[in-house]
N, CA, C and O atoms as a GROMACS GRO file, in nm:
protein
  392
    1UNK      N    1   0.084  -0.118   0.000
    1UNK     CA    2   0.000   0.000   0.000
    1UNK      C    3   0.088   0.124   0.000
    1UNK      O    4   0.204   0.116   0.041
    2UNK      N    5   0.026   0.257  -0.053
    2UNK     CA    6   0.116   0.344  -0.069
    2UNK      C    7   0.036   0.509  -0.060
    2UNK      O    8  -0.069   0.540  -0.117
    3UNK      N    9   0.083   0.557  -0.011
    3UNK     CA   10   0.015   0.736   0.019
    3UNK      C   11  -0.052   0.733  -0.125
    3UNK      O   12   0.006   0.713  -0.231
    4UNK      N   13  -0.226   0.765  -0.102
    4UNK     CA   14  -0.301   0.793  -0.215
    4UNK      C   15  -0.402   0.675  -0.207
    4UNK      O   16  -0.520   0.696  -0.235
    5UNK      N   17  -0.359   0.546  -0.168
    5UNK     CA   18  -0.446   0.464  -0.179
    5UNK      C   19  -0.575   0.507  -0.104
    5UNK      O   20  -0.597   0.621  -0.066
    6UNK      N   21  -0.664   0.392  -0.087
    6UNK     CA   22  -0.764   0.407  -0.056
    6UNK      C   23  -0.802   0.244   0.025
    6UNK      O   24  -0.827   0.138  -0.032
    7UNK      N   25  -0.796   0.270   0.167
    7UNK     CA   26  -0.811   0.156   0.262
    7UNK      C   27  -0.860   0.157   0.315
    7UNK      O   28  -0.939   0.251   0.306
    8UNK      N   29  -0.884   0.055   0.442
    8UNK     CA   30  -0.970  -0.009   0.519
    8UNK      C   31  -0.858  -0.041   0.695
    8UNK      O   32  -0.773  -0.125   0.724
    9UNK      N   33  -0.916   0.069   0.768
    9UNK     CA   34  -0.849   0.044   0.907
    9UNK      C   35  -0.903  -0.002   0.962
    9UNK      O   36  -1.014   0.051   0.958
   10UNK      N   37  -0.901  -0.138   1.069
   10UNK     CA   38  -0.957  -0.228   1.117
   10UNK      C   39  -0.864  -0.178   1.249
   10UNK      O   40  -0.742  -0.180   1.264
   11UNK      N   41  -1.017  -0.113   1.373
   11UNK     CA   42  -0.913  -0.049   1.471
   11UNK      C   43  -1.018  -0.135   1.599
   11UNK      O   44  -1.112  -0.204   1.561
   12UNK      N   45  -0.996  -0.124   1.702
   12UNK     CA   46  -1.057  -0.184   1.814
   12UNK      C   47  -1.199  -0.160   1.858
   12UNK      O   48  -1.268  -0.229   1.932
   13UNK      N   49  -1.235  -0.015   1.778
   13UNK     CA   50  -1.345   0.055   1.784
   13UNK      C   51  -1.430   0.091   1.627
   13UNK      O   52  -1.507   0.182   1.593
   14UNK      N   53  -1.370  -0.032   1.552
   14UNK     CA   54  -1.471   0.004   1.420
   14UNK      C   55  -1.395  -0.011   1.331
   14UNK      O   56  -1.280  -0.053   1.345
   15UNK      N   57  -1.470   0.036   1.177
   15UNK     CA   58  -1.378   0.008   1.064
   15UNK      C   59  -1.399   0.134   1.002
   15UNK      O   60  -1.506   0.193   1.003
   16UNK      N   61  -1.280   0.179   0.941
   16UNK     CA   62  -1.292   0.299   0.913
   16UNK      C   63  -1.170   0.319   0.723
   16UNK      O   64  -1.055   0.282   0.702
   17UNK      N   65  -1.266   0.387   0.636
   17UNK     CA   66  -1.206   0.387   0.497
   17UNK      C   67  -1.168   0.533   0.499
   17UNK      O   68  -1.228   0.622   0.559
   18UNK      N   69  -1.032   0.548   0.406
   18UNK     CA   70  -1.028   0.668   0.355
   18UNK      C   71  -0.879   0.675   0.290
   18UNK      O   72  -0.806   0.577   0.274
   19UNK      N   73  -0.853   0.776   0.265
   19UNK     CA   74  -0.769   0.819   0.174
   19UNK      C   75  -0.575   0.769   0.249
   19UNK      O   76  -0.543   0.865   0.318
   20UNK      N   77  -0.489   0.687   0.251
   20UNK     CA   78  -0.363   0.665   0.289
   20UNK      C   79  -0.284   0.799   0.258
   20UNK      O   80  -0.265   0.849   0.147
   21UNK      N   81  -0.230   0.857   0.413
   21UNK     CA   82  -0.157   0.965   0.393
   21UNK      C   83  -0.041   0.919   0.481
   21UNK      O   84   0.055   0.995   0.479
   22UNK      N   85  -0.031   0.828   0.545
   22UNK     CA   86   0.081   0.771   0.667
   22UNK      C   87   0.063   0.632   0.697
   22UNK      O   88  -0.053   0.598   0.722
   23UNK      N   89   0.153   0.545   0.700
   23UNK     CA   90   0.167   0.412   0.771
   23UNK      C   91   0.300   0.382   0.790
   23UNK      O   92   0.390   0.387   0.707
   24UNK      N   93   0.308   0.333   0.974
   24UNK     CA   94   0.418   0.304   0.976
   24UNK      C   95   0.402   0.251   1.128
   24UNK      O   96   0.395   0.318   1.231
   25UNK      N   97   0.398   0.101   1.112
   25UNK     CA   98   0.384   0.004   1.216
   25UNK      C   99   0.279   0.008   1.277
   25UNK      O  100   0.195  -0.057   1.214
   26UNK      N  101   0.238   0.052   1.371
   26UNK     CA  102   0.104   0.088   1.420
   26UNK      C  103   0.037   0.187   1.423
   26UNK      O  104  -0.044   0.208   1.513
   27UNK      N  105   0.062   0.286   1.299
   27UNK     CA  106   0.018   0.420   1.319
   27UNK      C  107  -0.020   0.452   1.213
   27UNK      O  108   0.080   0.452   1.141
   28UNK      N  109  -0.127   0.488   1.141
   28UNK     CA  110  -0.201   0.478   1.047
   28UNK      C  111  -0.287   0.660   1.056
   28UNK      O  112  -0.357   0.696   1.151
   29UNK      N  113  -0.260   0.739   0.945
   29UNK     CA  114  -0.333   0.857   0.899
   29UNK      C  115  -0.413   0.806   0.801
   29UNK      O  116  -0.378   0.726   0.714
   30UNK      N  117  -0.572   0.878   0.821
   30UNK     CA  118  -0.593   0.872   0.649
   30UNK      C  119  -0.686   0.993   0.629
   30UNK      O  120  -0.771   1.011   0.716
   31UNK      N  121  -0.681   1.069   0.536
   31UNK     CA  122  -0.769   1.176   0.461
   31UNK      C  123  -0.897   1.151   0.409
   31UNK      O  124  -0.910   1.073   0.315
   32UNK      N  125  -1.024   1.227   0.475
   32UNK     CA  126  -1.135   1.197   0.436
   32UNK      C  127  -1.184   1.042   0.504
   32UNK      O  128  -1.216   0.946   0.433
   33UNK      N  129  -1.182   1.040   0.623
   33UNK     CA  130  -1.226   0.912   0.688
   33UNK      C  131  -1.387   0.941   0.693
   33UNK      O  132  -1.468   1.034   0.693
   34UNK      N  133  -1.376   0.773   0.697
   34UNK     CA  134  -1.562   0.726   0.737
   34UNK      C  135  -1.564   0.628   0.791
   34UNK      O  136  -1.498   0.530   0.756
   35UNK      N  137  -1.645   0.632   0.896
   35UNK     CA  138  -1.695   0.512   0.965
   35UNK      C  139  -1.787   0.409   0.914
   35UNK      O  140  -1.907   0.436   0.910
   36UNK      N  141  -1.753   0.313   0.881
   36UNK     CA  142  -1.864   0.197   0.849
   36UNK      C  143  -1.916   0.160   0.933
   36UNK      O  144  -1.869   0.123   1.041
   37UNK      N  145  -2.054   0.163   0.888
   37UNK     CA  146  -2.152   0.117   1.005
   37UNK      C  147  -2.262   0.034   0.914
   37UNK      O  148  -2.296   0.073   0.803
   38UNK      N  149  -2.304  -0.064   0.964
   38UNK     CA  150  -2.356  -0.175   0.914
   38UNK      C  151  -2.526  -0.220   1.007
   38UNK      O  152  -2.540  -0.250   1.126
   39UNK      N  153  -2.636  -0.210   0.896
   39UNK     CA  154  -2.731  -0.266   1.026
   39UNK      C  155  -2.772  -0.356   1.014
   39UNK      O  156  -2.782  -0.407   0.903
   40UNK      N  157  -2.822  -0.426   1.151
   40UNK     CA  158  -2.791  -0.568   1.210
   40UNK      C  159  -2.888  -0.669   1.111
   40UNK      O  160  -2.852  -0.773   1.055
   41UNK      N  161  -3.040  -0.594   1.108
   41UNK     CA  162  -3.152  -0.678   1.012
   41UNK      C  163  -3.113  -0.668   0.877
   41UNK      O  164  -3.112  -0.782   0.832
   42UNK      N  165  -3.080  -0.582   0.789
   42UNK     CA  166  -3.072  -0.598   0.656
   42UNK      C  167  -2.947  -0.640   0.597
   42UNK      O  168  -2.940  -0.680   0.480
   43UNK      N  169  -2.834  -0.630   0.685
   43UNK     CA  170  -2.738  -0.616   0.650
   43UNK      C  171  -2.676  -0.495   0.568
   43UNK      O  172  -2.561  -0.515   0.527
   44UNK      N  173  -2.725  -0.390   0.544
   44UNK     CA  174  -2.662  -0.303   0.483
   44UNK      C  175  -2.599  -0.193   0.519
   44UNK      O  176  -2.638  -0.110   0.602
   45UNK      N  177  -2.491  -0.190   0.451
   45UNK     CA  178  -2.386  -0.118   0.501
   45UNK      C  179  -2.382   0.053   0.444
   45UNK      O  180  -2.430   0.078   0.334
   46UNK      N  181  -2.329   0.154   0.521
   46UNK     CA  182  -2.295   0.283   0.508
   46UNK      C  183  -2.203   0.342   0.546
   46UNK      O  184  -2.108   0.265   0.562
   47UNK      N  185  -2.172   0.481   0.580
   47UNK     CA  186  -2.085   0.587   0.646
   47UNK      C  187  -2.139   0.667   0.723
   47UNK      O  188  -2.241   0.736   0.712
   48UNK      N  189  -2.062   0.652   0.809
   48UNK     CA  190  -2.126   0.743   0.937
   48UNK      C  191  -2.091   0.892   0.902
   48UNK      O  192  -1.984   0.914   0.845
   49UNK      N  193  -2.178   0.997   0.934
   49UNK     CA  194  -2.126   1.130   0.935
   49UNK      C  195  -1.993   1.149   0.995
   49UNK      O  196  -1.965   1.269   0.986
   50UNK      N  197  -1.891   1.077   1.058
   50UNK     CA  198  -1.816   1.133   1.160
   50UNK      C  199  -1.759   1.014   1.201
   50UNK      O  200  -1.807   0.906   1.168
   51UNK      N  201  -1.624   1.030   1.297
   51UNK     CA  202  -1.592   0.904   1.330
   51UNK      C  203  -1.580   0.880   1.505
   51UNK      O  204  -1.544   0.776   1.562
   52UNK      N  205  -1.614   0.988   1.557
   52UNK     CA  206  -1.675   0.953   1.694
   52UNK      C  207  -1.761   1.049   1.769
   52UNK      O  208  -1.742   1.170   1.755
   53UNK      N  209  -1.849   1.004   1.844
   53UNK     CA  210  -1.980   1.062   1.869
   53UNK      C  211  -1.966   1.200   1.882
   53UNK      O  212  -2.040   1.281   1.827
   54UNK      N  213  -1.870   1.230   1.957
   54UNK     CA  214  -1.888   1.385   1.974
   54UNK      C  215  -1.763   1.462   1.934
   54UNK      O  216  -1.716   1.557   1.997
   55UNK      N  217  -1.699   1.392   1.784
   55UNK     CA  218  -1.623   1.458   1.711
   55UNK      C  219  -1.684   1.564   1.647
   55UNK      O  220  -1.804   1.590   1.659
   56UNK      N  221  -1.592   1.640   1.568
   56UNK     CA  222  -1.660   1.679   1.452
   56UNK      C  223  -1.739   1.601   1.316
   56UNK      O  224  -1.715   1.485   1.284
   57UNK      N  225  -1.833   1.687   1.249
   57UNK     CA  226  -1.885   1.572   1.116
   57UNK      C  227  -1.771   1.606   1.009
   57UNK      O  228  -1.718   1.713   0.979
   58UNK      N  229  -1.754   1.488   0.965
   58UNK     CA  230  -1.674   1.461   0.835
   58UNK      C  231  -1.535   1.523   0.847
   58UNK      O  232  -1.501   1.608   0.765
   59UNK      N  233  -1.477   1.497   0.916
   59UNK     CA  234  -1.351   1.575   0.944
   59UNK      C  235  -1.266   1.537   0.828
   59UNK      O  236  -1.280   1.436   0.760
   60UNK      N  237  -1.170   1.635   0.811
   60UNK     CA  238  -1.082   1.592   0.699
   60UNK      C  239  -0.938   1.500   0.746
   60UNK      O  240  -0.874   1.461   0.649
   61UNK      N  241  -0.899   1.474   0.835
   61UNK     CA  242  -0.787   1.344   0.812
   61UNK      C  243  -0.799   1.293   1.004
   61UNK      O  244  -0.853   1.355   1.095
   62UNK      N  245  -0.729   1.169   1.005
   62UNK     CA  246  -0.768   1.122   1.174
   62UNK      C  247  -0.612   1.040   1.157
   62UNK      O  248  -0.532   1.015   1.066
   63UNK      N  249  -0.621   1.024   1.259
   63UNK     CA  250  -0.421   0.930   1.278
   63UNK      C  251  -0.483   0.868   1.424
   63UNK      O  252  -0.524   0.904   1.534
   64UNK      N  253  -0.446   0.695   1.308
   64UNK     CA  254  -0.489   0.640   1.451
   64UNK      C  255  -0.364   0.517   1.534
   64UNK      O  256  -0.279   0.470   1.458
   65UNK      N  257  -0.363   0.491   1.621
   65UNK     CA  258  -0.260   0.467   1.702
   65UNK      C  259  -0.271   0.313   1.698
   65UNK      O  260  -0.371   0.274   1.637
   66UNK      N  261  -0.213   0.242   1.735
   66UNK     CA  262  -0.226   0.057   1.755
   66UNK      C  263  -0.344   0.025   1.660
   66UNK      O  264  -0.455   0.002   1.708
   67UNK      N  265  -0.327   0.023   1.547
   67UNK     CA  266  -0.451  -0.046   1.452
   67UNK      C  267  -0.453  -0.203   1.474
   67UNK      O  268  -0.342  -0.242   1.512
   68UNK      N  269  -0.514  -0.270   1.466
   68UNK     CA  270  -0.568  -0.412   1.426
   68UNK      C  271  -0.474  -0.436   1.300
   68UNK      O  272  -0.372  -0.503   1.284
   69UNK      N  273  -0.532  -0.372   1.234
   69UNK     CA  274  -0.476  -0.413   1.068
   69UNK      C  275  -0.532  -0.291   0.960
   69UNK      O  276  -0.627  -0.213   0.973
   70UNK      N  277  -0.438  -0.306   0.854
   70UNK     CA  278  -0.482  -0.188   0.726
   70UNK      C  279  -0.505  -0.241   0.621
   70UNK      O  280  -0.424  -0.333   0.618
   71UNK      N  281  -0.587  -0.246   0.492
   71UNK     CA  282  -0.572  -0.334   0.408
   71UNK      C  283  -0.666  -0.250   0.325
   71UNK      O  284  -0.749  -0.168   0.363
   72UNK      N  285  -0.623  -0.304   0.157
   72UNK     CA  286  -0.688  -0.212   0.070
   72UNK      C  287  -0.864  -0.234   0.117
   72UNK      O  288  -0.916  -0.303   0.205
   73UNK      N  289  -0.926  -0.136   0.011
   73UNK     CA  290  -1.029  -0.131   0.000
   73UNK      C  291  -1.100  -0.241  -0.110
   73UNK      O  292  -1.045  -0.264  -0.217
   74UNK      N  293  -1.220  -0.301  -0.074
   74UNK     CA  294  -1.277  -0.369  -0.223
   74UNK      C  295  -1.348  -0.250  -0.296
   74UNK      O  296  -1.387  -0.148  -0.239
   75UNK      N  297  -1.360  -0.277  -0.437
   75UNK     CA  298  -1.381  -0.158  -0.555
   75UNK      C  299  -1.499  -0.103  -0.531
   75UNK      O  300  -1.521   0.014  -0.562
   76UNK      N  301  -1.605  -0.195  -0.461
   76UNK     CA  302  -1.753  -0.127  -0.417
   76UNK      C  303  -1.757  -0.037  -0.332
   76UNK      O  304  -1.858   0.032  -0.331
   77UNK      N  305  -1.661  -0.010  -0.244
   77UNK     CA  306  -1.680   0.039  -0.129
   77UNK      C  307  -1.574   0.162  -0.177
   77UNK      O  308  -1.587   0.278  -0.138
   78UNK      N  309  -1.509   0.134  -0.232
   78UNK     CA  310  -1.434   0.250  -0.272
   78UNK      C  311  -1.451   0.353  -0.357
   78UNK      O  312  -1.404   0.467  -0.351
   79UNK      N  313  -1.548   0.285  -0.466
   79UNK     CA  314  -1.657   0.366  -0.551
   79UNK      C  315  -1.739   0.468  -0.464
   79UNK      O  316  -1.736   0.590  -0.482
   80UNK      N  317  -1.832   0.389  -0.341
   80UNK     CA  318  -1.901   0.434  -0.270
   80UNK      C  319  -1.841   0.585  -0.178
   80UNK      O  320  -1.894   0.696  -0.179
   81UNK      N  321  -1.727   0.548  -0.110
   81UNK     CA  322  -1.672   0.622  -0.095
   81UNK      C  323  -1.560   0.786  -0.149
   81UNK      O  324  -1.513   0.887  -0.096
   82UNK      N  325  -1.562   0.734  -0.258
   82UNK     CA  326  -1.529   0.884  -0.359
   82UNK      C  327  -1.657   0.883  -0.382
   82UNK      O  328  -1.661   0.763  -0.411
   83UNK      N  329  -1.784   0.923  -0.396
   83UNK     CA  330  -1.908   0.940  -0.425
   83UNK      C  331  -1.944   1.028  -0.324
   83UNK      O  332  -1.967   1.148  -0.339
   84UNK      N  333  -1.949   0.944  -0.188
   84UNK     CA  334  -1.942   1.050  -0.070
   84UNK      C  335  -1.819   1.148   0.021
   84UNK      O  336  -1.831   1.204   0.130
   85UNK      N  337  -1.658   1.139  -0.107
   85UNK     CA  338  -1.661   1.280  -0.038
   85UNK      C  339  -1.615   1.332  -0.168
   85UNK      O  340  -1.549   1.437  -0.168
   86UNK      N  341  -1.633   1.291  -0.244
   86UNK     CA  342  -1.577   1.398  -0.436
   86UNK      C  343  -1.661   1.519  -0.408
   86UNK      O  344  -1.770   1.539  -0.356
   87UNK      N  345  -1.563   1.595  -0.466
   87UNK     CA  346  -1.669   1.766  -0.484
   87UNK      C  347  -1.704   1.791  -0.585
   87UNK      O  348  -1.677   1.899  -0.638
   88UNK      N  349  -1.803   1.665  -0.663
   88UNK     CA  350  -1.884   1.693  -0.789
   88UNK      C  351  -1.971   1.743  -0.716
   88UNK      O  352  -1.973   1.722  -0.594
   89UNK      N  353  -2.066   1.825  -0.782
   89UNK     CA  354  -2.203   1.895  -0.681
   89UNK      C  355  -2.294   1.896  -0.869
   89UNK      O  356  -2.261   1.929  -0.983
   90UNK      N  357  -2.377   1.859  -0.823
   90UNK     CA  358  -2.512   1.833  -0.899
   90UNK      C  359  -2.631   1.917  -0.859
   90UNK      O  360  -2.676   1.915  -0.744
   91UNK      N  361  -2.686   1.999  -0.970
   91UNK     CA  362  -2.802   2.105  -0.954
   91UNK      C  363  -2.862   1.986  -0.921
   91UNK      O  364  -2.836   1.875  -0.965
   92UNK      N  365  -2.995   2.040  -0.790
   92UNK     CA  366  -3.074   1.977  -0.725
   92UNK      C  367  -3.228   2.049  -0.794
   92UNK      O  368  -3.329   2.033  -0.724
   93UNK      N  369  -3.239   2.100  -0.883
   93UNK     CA  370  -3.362   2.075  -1.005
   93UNK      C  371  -3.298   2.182  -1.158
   93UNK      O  372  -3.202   2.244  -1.204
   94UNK      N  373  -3.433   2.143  -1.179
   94UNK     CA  374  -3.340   2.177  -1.362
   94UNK      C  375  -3.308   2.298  -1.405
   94UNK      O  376  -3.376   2.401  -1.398
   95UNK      N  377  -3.217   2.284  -1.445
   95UNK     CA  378  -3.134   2.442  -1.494
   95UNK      C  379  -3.129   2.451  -1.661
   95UNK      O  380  -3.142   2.351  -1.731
   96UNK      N  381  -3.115   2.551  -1.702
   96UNK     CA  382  -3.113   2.627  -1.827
   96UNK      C  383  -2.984   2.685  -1.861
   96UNK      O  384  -2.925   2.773  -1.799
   97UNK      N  385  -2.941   2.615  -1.985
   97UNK     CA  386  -2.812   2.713  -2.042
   97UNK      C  387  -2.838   2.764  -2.168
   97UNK      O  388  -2.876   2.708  -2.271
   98UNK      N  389  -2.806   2.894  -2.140
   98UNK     CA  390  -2.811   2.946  -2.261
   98UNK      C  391  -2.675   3.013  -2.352
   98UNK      O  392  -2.693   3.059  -2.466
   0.00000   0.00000   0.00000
């Protein structure tokens, strides 16, 4: 893995994707983090606004200390994730060019 990627931190308190800006033994940065959060009946999975309760929302980078493990992202989730933080912005009704 290498600064730019796009991974998966497996920490004691959750799983968390985002952008690789640092790794080095147990110490893991990443840009544009999200919390995966998963519910229990449907199984379906999302991103949390934020990555702890009374952080800020959507913060832009987190460095986390003794990880579990780091490992790429699968392509679904990584799609999903540039989707929710790309700064494409889409008119929300119809516009006119002239």
């Amino acid at each position: 893995m290498k600064n730019g990627d796009i991974v998966t931190v497996i920490t004691v308190s959750g799983e968390y994707v985002g952008k690789l800006t640092y790794l080095d033994g147990g110490n893991v940065s990443i840009d544009k983090p999200r919390m995966i959060l998963q519910n229990p009946q449907s199984g379906e999975m999302g991103f949390a606004r934020g990555i702890a309760v009374t952080g800020v929302e959507n913060p832009e980078e987190v460095s986390f200390m003794n990880v579990v493990f780091v490992t790429p992202t699968n392509e679904q989730v990584t799609k999903a994730w540039q989707e929710q933080t790309g700064s494409i912005v889409t008119p929300t009704g119809p516009t006119l060019v002239k």
